[in-house]
C-alpha positions as CSV (number, residue, x, y, z in Angstrom):
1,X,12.0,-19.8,7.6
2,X,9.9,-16.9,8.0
3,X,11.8,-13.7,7.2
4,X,11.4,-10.1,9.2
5,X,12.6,-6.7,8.0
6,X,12.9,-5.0,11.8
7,X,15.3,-2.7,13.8
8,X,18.8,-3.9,15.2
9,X,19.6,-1.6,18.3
10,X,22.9,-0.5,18.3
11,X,24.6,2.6,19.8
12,X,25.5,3.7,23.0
13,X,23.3,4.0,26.5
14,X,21.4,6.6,26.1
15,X,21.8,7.6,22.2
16,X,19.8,4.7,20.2
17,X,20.9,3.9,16.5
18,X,19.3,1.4,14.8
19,X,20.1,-0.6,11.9
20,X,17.2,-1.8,9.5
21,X,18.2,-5.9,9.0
22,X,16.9,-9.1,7.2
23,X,16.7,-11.8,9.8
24,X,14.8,-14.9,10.8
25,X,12.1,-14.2,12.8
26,X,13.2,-16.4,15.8
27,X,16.3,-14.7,16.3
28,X,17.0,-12.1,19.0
29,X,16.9,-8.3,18.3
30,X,20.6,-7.7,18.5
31,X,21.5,-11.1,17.1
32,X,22.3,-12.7,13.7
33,X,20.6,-11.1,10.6
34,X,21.1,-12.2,6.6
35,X,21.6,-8.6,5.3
36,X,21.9,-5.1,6.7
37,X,19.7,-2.7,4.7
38,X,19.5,0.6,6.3
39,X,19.8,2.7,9.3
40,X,17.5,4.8,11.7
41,X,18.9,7.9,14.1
42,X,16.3,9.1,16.1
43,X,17.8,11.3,17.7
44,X,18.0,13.1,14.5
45,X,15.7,14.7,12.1
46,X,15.4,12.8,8.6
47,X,18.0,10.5,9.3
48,X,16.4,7.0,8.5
49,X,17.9,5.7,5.2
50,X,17.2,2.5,3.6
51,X,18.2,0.7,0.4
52,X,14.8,0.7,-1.8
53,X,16.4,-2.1,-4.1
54,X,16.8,-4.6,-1.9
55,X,13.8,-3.4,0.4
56,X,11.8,-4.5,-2.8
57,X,14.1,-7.9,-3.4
58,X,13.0,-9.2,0.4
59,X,9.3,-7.8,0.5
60,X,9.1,-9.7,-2.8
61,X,10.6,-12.9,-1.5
62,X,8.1,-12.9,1.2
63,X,9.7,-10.6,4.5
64,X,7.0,-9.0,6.4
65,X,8.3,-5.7,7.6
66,X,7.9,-4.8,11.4
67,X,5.0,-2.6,12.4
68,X,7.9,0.3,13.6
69,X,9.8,-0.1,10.0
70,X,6.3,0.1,8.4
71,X,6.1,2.8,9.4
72,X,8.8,4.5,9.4
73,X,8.9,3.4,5.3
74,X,5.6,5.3,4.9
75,X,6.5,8.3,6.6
76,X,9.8,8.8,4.4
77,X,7.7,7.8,1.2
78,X,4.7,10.6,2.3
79,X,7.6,13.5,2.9
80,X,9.5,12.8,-0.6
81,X,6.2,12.8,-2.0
82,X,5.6,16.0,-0.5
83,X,9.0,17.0,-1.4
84,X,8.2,16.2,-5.3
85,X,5.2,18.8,-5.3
């Protein structure tokens, strides 16, 4: 079973929220996921939280994020680390 960290669209029409799940790469985007580790907003500033404990438990067991979840993990990283200086 090959494992994806991606977005779960959620929310209203018009106003997007996304969850950040654990699920099987054949299933649907809305559909069943193993674990529910974050959210995304954007249709606010800063607002994409994630749990970096378990976001390190499923990239070690082998889940490939998503190229949009990539990179929304590397902008948050780049602006605490701008934060910290």
């Amino acid at each position: 079973m090959a494992v994806h960290i991606r977005l779960a669209r959620a929310g209203a029409k018009k106003k997007p929220f996304y969850r950040i799940v654990v699920t099987d790469q054949r299933s649907p985007r809305g559909g069943r996921f193993l674990e529910n580790i974050g959210t995304f907003d954007p249709l606010r500033e800063g607002s994409f939280t994630i749990d970096a404990a378990r976001l390190a438990y499923w990239q070690g067991t082998g889940a490939q994020a998503s190229d949009t979840v990539a990179h929304l993990i590397k902008a948050t990283a780049k602006k605490a680390l701008a934060a910290a200086k």
